[in-house]
N, CA, C and O of each residue as an XYZ file, in Angstrom:
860
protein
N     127.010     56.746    286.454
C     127.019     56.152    287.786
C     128.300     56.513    288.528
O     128.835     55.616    289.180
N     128.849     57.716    288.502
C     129.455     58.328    289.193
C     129.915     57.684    290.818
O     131.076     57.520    291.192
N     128.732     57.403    291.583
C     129.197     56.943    292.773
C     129.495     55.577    293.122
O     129.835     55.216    294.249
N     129.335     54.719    291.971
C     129.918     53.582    292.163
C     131.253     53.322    291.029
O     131.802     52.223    290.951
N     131.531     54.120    290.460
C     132.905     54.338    290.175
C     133.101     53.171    288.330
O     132.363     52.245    287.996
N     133.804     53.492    287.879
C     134.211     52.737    286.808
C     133.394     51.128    286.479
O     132.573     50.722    285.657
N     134.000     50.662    287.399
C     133.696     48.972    287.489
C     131.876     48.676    287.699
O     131.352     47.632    288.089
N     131.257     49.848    287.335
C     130.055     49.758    287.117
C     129.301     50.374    286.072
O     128.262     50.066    285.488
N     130.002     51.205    286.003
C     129.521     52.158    284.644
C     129.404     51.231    283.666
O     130.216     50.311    283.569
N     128.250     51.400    282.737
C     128.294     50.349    281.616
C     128.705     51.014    280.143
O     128.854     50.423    279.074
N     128.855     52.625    280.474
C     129.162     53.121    279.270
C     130.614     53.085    279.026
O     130.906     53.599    277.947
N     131.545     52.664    279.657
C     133.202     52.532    279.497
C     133.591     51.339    280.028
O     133.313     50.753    281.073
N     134.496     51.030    278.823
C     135.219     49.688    279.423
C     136.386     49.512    280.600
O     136.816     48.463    281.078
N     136.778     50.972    280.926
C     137.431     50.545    282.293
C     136.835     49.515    283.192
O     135.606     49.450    283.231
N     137.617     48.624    283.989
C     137.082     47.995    285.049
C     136.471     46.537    284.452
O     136.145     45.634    285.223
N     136.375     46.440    283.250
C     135.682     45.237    282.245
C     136.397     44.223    281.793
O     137.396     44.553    281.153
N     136.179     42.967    281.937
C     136.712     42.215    280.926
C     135.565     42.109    279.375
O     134.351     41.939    279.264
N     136.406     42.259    278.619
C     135.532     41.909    277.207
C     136.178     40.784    276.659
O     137.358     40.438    276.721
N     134.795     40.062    275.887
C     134.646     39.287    275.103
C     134.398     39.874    273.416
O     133.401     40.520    273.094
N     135.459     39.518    272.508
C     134.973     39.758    271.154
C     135.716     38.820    269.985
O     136.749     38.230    270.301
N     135.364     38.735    269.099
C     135.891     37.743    267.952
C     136.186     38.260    266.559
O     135.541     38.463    265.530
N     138.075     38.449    267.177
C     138.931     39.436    266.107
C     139.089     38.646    264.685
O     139.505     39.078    263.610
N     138.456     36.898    265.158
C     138.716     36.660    263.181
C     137.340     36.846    262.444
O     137.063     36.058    261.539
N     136.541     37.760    262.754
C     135.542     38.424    262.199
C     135.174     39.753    262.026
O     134.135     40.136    262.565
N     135.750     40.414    261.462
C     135.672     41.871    260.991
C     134.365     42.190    260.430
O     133.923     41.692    259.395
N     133.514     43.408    261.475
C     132.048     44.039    261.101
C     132.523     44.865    260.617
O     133.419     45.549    261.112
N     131.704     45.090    258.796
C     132.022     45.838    257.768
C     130.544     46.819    258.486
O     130.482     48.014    258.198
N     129.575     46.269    259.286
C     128.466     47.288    259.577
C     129.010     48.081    260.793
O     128.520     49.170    261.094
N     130.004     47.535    261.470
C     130.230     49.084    262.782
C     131.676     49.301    262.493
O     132.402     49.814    263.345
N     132.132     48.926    261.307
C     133.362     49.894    260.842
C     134.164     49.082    261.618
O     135.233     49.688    261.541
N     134.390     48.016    262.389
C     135.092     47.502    262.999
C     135.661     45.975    262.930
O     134.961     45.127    262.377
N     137.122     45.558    263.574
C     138.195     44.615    263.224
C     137.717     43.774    264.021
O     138.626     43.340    264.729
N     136.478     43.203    264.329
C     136.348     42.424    265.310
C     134.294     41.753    265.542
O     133.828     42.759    265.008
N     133.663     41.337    265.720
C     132.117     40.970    266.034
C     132.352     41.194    267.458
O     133.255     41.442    268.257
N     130.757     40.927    267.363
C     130.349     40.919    269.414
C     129.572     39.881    269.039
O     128.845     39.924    268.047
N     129.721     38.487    270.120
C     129.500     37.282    269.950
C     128.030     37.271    271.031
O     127.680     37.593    272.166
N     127.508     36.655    269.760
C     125.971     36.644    270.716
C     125.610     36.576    271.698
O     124.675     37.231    272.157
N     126.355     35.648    272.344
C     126.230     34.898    274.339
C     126.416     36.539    274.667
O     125.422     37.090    275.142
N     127.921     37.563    274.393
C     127.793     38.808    275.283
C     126.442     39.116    275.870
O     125.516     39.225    275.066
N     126.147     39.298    277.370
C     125.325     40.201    277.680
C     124.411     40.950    277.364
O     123.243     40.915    277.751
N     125.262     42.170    276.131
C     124.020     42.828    275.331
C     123.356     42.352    274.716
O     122.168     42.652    274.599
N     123.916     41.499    274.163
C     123.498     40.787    272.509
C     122.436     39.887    273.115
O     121.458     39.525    272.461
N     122.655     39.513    274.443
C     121.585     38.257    274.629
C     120.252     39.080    275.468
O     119.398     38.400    276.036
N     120.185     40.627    275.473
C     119.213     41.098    275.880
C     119.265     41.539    277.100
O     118.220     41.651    277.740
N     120.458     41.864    277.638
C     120.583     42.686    279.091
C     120.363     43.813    278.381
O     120.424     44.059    277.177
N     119.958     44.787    279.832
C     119.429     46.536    279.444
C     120.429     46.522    280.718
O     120.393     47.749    280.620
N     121.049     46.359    281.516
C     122.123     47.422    282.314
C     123.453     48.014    281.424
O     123.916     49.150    281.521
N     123.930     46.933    280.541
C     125.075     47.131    279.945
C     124.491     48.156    278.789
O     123.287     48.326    278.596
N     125.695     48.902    277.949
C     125.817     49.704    277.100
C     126.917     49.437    276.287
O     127.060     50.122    275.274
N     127.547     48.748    276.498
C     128.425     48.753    275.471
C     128.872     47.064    275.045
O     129.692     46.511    275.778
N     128.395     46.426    274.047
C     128.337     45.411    273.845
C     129.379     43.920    273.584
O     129.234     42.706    273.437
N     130.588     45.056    273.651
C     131.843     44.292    273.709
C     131.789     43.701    275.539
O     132.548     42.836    275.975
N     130.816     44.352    276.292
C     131.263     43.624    277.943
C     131.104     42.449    278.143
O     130.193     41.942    277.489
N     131.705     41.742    278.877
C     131.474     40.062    279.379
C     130.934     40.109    280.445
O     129.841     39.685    280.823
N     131.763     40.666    280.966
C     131.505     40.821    282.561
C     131.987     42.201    282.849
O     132.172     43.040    281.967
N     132.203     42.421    284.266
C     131.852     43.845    284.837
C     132.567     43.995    286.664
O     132.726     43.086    287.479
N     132.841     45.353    286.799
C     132.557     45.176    288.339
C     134.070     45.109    288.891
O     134.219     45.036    290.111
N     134.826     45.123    288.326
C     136.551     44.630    288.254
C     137.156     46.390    288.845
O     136.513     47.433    288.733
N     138.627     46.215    289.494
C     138.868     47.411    289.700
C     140.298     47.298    288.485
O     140.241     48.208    287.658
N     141.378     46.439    288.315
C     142.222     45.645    287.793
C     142.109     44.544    287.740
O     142.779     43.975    288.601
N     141.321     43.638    286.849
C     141.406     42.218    286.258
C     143.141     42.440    285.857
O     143.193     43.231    284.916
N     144.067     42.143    286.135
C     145.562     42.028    285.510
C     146.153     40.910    285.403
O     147.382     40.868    285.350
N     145.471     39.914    285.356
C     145.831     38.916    284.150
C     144.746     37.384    284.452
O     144.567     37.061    285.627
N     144.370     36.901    283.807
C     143.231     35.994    283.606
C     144.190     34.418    283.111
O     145.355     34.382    282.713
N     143.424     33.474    283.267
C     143.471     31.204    282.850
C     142.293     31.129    282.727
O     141.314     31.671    283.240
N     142.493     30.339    281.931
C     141.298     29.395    281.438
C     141.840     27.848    282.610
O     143.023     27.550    282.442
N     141.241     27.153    283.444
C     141.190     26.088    283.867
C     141.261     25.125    282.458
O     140.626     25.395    281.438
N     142.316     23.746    282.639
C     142.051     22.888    281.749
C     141.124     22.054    282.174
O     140.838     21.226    281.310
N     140.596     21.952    283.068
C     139.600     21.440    284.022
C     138.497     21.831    284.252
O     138.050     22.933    283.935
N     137.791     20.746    284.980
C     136.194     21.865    285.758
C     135.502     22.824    284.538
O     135.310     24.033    284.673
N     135.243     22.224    283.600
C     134.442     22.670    282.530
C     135.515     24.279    282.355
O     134.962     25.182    282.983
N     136.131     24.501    282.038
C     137.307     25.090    281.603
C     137.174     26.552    282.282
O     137.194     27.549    281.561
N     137.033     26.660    283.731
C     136.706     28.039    284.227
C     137.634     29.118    283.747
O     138.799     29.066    283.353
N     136.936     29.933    283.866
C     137.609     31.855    283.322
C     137.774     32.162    285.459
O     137.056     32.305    286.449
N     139.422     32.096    285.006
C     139.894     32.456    286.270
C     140.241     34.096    286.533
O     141.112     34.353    285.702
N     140.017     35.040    287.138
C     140.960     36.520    286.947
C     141.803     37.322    288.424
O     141.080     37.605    289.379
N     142.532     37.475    288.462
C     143.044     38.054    289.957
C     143.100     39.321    289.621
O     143.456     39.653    288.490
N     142.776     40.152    290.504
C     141.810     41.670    290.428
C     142.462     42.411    291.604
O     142.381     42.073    292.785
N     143.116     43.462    291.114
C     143.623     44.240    292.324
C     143.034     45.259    292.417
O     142.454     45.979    291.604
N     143.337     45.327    294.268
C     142.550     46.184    294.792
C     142.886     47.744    294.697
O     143.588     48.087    293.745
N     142.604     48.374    295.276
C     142.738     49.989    295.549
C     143.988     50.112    296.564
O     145.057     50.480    296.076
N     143.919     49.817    297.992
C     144.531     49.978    298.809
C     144.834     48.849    299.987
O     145.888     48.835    300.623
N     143.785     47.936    300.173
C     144.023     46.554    300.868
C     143.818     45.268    300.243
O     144.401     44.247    300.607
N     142.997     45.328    299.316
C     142.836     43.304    299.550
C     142.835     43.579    297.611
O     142.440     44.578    297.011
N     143.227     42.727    297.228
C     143.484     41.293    296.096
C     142.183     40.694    296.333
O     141.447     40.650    297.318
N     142.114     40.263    295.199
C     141.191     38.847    295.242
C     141.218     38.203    293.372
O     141.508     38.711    292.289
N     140.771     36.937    293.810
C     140.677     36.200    292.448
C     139.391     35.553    292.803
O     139.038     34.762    293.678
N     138.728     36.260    291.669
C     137.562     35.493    290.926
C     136.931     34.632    290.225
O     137.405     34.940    289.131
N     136.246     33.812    290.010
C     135.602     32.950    288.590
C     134.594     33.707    288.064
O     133.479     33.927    288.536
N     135.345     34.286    286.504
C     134.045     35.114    285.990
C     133.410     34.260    285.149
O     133.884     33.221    284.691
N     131.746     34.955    284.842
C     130.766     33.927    284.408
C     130.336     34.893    283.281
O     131.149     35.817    283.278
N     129.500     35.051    282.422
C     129.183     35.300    281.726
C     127.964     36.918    282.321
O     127.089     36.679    283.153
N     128.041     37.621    282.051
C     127.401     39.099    283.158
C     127.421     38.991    284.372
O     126.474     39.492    284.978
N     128.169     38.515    284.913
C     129.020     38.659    286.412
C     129.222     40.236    286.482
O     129.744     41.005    285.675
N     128.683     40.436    287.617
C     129.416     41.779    288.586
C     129.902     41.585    289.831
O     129.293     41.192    290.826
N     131.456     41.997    289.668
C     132.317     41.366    291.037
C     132.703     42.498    291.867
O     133.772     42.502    292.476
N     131.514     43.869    291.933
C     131.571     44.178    293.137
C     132.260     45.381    293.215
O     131.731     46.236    293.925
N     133.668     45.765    292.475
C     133.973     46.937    292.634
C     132.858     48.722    292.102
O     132.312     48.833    291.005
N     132.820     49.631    293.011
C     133.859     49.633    294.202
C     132.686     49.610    295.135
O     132.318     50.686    295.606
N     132.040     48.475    295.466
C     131.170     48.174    295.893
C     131.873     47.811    297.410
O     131.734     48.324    298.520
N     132.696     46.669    296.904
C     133.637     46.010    297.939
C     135.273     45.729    297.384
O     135.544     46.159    296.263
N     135.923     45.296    297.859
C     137.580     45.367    297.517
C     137.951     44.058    298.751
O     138.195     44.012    299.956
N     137.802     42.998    297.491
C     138.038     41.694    298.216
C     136.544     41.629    299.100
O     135.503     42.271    298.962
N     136.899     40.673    299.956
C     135.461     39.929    300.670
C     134.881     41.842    301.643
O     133.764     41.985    302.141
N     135.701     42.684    301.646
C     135.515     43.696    302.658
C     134.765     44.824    301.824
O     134.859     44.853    300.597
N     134.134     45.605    302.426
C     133.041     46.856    302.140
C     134.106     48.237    301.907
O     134.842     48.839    302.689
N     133.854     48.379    300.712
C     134.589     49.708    300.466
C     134.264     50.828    300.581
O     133.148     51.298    300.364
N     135.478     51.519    301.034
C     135.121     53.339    301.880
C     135.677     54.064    300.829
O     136.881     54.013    300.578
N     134.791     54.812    300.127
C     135.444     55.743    299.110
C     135.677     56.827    299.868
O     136.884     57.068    299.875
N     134.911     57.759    300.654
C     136.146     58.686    301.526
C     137.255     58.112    302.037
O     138.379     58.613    301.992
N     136.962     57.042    302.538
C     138.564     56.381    303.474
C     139.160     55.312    302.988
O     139.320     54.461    303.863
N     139.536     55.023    301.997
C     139.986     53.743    301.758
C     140.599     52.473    302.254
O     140.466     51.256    302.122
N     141.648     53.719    303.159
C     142.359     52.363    304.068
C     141.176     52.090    305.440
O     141.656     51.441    306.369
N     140.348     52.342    305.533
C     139.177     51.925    306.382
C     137.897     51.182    306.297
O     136.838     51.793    306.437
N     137.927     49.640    306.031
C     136.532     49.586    304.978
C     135.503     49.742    306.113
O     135.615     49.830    307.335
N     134.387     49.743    305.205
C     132.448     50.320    305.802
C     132.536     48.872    306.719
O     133.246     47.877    306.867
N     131.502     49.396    307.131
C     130.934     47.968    308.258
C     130.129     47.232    307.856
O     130.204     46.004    307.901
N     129.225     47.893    307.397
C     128.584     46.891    306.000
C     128.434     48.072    304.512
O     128.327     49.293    304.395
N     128.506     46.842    303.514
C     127.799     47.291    302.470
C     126.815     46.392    301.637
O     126.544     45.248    302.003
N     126.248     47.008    300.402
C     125.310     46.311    299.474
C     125.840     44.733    299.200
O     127.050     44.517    299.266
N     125.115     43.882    298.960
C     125.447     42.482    298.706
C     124.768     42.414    297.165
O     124.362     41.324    296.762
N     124.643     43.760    296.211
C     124.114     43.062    295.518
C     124.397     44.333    294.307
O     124.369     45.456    294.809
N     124.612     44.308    293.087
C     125.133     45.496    292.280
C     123.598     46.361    292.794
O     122.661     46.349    293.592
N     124.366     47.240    291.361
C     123.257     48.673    291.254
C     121.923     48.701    290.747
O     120.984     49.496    290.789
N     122.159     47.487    290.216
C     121.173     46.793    289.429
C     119.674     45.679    290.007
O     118.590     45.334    289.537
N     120.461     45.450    291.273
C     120.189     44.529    292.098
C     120.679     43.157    291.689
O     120.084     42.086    291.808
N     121.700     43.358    291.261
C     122.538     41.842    290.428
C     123.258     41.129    291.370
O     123.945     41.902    292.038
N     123.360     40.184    291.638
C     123.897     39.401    292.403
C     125.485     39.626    292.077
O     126.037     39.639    290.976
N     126.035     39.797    293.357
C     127.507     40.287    292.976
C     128.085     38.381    292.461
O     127.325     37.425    292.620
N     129.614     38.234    291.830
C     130.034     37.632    291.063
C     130.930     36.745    292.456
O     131.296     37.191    293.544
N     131.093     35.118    291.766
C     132.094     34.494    292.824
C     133.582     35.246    293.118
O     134.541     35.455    292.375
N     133.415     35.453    294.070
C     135.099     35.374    294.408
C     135.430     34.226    295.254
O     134.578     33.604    295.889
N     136.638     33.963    295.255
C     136.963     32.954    296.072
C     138.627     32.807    296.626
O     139.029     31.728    297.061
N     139.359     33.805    296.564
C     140.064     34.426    297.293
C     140.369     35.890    297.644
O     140.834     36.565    296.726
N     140.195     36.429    298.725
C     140.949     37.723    298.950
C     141.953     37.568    299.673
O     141.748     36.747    300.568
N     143.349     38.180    299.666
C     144.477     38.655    299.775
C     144.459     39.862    300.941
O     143.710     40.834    301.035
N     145.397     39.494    301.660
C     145.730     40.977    302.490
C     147.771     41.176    302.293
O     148.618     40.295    302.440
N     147.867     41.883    302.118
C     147.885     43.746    302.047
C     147.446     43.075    300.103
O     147.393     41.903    299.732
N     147.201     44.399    299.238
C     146.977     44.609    298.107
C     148.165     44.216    297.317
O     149.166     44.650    297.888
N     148.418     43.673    296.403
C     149.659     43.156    295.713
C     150.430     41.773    296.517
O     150.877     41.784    297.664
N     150.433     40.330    295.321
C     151.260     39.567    295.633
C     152.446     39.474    296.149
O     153.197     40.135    295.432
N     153.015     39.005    297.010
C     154.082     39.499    297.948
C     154.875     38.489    297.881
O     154.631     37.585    297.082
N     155.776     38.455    298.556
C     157.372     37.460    298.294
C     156.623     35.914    299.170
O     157.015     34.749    299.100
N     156.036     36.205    299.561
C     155.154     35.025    300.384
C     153.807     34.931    300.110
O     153.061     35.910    300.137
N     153.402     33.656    299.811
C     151.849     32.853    299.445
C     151.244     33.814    300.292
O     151.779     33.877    301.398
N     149.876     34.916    300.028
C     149.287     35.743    301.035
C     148.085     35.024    301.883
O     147.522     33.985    301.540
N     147.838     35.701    302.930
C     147.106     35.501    303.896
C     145.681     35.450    303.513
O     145.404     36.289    302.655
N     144.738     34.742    303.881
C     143.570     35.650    303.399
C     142.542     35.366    304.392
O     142.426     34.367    305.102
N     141.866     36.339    304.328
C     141.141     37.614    304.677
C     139.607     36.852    304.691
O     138.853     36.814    303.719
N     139.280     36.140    306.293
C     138.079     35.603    306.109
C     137.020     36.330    306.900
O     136.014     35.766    307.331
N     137.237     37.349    307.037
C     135.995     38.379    307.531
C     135.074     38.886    306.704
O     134.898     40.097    306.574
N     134.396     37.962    306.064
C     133.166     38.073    304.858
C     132.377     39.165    305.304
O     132.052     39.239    306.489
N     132.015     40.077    304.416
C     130.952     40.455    304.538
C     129.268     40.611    303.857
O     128.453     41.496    303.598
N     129.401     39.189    303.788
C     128.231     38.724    303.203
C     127.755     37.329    303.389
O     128.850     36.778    303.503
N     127.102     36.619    303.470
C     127.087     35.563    303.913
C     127.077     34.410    303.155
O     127.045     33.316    303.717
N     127.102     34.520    301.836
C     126.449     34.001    300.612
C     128.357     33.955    299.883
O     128.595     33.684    298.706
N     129.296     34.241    300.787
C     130.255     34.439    299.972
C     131.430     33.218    300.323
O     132.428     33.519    300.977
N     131.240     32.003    299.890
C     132.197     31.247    300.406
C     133.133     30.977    299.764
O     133.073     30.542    298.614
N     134.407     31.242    300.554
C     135.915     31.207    299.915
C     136.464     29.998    300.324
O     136.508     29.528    301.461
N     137.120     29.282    298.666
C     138.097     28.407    298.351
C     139.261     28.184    299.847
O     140.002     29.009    300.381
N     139.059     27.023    300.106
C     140.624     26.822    301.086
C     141.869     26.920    300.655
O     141.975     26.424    299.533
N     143.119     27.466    301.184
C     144.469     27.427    300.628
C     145.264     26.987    301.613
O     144.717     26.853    302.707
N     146.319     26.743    301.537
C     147.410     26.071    302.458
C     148.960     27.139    301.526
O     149.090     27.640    300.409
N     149.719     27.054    302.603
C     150.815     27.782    302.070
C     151.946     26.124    301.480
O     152.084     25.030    302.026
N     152.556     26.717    300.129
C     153.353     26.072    299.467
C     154.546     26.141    300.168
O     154.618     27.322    300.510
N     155.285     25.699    300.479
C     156.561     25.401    300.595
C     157.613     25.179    299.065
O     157.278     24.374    298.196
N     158.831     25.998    298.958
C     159.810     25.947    297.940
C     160.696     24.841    298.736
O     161.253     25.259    299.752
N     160.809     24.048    298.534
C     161.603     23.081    298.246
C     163.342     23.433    298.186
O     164.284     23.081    298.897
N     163.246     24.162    297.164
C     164.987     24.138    297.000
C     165.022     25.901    297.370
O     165.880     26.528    296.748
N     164.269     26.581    298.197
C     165.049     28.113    298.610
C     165.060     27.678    300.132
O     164.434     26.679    300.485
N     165.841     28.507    301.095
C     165.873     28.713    302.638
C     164.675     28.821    303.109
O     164.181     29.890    302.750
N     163.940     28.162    303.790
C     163.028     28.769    304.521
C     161.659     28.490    303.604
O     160.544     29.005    303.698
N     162.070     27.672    302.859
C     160.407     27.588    301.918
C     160.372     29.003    301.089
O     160.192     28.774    299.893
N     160.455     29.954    301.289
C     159.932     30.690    300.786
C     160.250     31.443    299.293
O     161.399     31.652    298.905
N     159.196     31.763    298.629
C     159.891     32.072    297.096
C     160.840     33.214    296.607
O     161.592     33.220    295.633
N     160.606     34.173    297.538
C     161.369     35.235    297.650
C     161.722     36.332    295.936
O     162.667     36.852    295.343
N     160.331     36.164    295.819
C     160.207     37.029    294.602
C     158.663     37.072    294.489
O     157.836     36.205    294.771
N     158.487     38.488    293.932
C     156.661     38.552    293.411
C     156.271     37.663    292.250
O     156.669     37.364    291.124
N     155.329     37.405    293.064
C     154.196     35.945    291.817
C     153.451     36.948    290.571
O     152.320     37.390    290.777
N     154.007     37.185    289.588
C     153.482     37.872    288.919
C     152.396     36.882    287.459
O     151.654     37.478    286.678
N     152.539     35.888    287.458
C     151.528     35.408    287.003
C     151.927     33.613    286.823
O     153.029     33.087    286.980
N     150.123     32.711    286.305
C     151.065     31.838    286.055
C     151.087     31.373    284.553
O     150.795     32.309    283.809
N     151.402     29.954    283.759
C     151.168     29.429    283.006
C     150.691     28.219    282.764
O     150.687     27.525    283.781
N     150.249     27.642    281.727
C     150.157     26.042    281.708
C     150.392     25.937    280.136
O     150.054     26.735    279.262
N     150.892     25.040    280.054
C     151.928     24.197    278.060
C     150.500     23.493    277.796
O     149.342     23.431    278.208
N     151.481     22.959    276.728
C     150.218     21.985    275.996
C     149.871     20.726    276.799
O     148.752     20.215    276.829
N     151.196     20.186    277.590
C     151.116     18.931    278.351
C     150.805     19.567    279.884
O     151.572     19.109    280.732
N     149.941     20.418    280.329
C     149.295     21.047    281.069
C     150.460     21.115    282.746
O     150.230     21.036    283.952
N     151.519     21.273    282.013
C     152.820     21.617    283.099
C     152.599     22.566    283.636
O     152.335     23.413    282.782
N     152.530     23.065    284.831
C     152.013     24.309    285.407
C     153.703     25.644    285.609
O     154.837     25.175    285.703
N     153.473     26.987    285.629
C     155.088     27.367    285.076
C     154.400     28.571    286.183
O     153.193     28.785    286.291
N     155.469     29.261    286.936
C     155.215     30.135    287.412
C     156.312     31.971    287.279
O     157.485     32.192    287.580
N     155.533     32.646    286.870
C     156.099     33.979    286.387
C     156.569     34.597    287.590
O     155.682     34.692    288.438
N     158.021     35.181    288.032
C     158.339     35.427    289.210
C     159.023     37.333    288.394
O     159.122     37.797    287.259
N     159.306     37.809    289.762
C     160.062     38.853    289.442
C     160.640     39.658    290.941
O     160.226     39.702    292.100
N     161.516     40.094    290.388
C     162.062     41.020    292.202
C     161.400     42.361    292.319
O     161.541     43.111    293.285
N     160.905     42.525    291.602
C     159.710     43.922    291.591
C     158.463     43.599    291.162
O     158.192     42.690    290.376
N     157.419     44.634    291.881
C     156.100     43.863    291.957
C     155.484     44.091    290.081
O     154.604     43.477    289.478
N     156.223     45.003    289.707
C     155.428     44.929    288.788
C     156.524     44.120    286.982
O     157.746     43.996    287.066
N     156.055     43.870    286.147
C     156.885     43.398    284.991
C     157.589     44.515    284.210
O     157.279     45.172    283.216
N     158.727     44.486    285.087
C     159.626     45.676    284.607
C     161.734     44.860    284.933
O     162.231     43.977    285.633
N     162.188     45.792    284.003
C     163.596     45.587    284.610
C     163.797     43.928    284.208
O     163.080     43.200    283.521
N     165.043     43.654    284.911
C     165.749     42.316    284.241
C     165.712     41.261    285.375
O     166.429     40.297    285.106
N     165.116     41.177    286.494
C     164.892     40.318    287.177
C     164.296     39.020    287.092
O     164.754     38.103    287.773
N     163.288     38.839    286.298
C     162.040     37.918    286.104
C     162.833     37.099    285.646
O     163.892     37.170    285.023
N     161.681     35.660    286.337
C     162.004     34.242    286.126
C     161.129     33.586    286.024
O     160.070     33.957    286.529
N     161.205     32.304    285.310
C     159.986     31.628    284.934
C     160.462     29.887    285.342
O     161.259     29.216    284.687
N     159.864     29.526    286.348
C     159.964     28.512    287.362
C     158.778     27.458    286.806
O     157.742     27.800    286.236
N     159.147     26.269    287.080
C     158.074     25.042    286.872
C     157.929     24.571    287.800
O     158.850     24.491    288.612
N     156.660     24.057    288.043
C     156.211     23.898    289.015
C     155.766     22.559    289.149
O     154.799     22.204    288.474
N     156.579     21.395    290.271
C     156.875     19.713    290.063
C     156.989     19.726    291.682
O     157.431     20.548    292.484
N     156.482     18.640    291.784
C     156.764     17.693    293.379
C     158.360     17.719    293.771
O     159.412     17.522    293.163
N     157.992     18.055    295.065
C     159.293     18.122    295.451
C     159.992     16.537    295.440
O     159.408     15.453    295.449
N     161.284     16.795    295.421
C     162.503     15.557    294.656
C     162.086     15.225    293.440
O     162.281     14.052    293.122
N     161.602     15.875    292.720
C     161.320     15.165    291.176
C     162.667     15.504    290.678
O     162.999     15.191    289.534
């Protein structure tokens, strides 16, 4: 499937989150790990091919939560190509669309920085594309809570409300470092992964908790 690019292909795990269960070693496929029945294949999908997939459709899933809440959602923030971010709730054979779309917008594989005016609302498969419920404008978390991007193009696609955070103890509210991921402890303290470069490199990074202001 060449023209819909990685995040659809079912024969490679680029673009995939997988599901598998490393404290069970298959002595029948030579391998350190099972494929857990619920997967997709195992439960009798014919789009997928390779049975380690969960889900699908991703361009960069780069880093995933489990909610301690709300029946314990599979959270993932998924970067784009060239404009929009977005974070998803993946479900169990979810397809979220790449490079279908890139965030709530229609993706131009000749033009990237230009998205289509419309595109498909629905995989290759005719699968119902996967929740998202934020997209991001420009591509990559930025020194400031991002904007997002409510020019749906689909109608069926309704995005989560956000409000911008205020920092408390920096100038100006603002965090003034990239949000590179977050955390939660055992006593479900929420911790936030910072850094002065967008990506986890170099000696900058900081790891901030996250409490009501004057606590």
């Amino acid at each position: 499937m060449p023209s819909f690019g990685t995040g659809q292909n079912p024969t490679t795990f680029f673009g995939k989150i997988l599901c598998i269960d490393v404290n069970k070693p298959s002595a029948a496929n030579g391998t350190t790990y099972t494929i857990p029945p619920t997967n997709p294949i195992a439960g009798g999908a014919t789009e997928l091919t390779r049975p380690e997939i969960f889900a699908y459709g991703f361009r960069d899933p780069n880093s995933m939560s489990f909610d301690s809440a709300d029946n314990h959602l599979l959270f993932a923030s998924n970067d784009g190509q060239d404009l929009f971010d977005s974070v998803d709730i993946v479900v169990n054979d979810g397809d979220y669309g790449w490079n279908i779309r890139e965030g709530t917008h229609c993706f131009n594989t000749t033009n990237p920085s230009q998205p289509e005016a419309s595109c498909a609302i629905v995989g290759p498969n005719q699968e119902p594309l996967g929740k998202l419920i934020l997209s991001t404008l420009p591509a990559g978390w930025s020194s400031n809570l991002p904007a997002v991007a409510n020019d749906l193009t689909a109608a069926d696609l309704s995005m989560w409300e956000t409000e911008v955070v205020s920092v408390a103890t920096n100038p100006g509210g603002n965090l003034g470092a990239y949000v590179l991921g977050f955390g939660e402890d055992d006593n479900h303290e929420l911790y936030l992964l910072t850094s002065q470069t967008a990506r986890p490199s170099g000696a900058t990074g900081k790891v901030y908790k996250l409490v009501p202001a004057g606590s």
